[in-house]
N, C-alpha and C positions, 0 to 999 in steps of 0.2 A: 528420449522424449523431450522435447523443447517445452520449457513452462517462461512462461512471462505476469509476472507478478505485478498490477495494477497500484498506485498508492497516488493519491492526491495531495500535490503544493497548491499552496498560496502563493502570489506575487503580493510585497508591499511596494506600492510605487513610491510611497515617501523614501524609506532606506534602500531600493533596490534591492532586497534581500528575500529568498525564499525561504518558506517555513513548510514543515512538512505537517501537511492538516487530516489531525485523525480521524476526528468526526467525519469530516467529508470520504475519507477512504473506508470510515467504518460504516457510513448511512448511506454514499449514493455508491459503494462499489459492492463491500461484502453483503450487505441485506439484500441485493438482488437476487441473489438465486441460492436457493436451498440445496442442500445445507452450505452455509455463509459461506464465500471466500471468494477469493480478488485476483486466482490464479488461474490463467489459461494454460490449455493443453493444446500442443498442437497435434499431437496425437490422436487426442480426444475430439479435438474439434469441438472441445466447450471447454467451460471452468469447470475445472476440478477441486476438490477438496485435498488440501494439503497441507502436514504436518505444519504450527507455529514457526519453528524455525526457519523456513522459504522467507517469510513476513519479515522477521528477523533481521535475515542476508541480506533482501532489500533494502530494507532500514538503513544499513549498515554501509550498501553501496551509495544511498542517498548523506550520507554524511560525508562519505571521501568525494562525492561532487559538490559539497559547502552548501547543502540546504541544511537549516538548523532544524533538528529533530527534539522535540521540548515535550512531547506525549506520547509516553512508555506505557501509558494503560489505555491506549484506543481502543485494544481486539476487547476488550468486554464495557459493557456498558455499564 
């Protein structure tokens, strides 16, 4: 199954430097569709819900691309 896991950066034009913005991936991606989450199926042909850890591995792949990840408590409000 192919998943592709949604997360919203910021650009700052002063430093050049991208920041990975949780609110935004926590307000305009996961609150869209019930129950929350950011992860598509291409199986499914929608978003599915899927375990923390997907969110995680993202996270994680957005750091070895040098966006600074600085909000470790986004998934709850």
């Amino acid at each position: 199954m192919g998943l592709t896991t949604h997360l919203v950066v910021a650009f700052d034009h002063d430093t050049k430097t991208f920041t990975f913005d949780g609110d935004g991936s926590r307000e305009w991606i996961r609150r869209l569709f019930t129950p929350e989450t950011n992860t598509w199926s291409d199986e499914a042909g929608e978003y599915v819900e899927v375990h923390h850890s997907f969110e995680t591995e993202a996270l994680r792949a957005l750091q070895e691309l040098g966006v600074s990840v600085l909000d470790h408590n986004w998934q709850k409000r």
